[in-house]
C-alpha positions, -999 to 999 in steps of 0.1 A, spaced: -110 -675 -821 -92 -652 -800 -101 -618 -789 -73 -594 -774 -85 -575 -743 -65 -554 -723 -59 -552 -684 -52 -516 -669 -39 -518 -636 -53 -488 -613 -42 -472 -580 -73 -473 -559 -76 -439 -556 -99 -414 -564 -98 -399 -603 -78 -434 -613 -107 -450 -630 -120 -412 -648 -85 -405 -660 -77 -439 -678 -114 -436 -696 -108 -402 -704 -79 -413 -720 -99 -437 -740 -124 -410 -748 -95 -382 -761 -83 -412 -786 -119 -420 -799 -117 -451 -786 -151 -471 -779 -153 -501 -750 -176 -528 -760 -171 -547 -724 -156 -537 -694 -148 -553 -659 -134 -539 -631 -117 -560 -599 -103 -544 -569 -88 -547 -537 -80 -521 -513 -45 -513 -531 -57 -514 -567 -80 -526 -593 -79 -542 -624 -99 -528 -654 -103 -554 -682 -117 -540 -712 -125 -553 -746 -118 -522 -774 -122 -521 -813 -85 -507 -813 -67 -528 -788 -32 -523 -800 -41 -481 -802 -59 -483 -762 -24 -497 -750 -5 -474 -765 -22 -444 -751 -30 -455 -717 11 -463 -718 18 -428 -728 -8 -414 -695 14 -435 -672 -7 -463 -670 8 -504 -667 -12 -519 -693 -10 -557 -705 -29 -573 -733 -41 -607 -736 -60 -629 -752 -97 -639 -745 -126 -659 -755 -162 -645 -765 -191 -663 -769 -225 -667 -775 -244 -679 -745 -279 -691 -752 -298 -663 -732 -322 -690 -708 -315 -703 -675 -289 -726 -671 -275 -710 -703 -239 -705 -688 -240 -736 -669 -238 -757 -700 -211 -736 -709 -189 -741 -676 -200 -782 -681 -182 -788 -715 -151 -766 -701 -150 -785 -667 -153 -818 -686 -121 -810 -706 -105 -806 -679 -97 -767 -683 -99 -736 -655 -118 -704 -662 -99 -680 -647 -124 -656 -651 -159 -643 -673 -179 -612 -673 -209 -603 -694 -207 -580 -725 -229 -550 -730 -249 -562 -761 -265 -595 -777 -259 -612 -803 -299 -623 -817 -307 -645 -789 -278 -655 -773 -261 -633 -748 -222 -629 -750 -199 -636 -721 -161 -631 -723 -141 -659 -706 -105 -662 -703 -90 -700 -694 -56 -712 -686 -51 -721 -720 -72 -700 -748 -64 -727 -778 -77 -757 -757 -107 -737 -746 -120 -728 -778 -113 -765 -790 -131 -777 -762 -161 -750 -769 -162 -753 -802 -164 -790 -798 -196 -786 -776 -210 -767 -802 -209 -730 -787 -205 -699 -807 -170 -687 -806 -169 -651 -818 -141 -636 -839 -130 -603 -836 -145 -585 -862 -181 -599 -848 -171 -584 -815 -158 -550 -823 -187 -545 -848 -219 -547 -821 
């Protein structure tokens, strides 16, 4: 299932990163998961929202360049080596993560990763033919 998470790109300078989440914060808006990659120009801030469609619109309105895309989430048994069986069934079908970071809560015992791959339908196939967790939506935005 996918999971829409938005990209905010930043200026890296200082009061960038405060005034986009201040802008979250003014709409009531809560971030479940949140990465931030930068270089010495600009960052990206990917966040994962309840209101995805409502965070875009309002970052838009502060003069922010938001996109929106879709992601995967999923449970990740919470061991060692836990993530690496997860990378195995994707690399054996054949499909690129282009990137994961870690979510802020658990689900029971597995910890939950957001991934995004080169192609989101063939991914969760390929996941949910290895038997991992795909999240929906509503099980994200309700932790």
């Amino acid at each position: 299932m996918k999971l829409k998470q938005i990209s905010i790109f930043l200026e890296n300078k200082k009061g960038r990163l405060w005034k986009a989440l201040s802008i979250m914060k003014d709409a009531g808006i809560n971030i479940r998961a949140l990465s931030i990659a930068d270089t010495s120009e600009f960052g990206i801030l990917r966040l994962i929202v309840p209101e995805p469609e409502t965070a875009k619109r309002v970052l838009e309105e502060g003069n922010f360049v938001v996109k929106m895309n879709d992601v995967i989430a999923i449970g990740v048994p919470d061991k060692s080596g836990g993530l690496d069986g997860i990378l195995e069934i994707l690399n054996k079908a054949d499909i690129n993560v282009e990137y994961l970071y870690a979510f802020v809560a658990k689900r029971g015992e597995q910890a939950i990763v957001v991934l995004r791959t080169e192609d989101i339908d063939a991914g969760i196939k390929a996941l949910e033919d290895g038997n991992v967790t795909v999240l929906s939506p509503d099980e994200v935005y309700k932790l």
